[in-house]
C-alpha angles and dihedrals in degrees: 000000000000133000137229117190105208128184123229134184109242102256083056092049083043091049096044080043089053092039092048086046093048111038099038106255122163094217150007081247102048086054098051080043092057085035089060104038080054087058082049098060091039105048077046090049088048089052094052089046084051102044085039083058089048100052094045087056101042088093133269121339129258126208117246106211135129099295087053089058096036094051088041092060088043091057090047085054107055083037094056107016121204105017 
């Protein structure tokens, strides 16, 4: 595992140390680590609801059924014959 060494003002250092008391962290570092997984989930949650938003934009739906797919691997074929 790799460390960061990171600089807080004191009412920072006194809030991680009430939050590590309180909530039954075993460390300061075990909470930033939770705080930042929960960044991670986040930032991952913002890009679905913008590629969501994306999708719903890009124009009417098409069903995706057999003949989609048919008519997808017909077109690779004649694209790219024999193989």
């Amino acid at each position: 595992m790799a460390t960061m060494n990171i600089s807080l003002p004191e009412p920072l250092k006194e809030f991680v140390d009430e939050q590590v008391q309180e909530h039954g962290y075993s460390t300061s570092s075990e909470y930033v680590r939770t705080l930042i997984r929960k960044d991670q989930v986040q930032q991952a949650e913002l890009r679905i609801v913008a590629l969501m938003a994306e999708g719903l934009e890009s124009g009417p739906a098409v069903a995706v059924d057999d003949a989609y797919w048919k008519a997808k691997r017909e077109a690779l074929q004649q694209k790219h014959p024999g193989q």
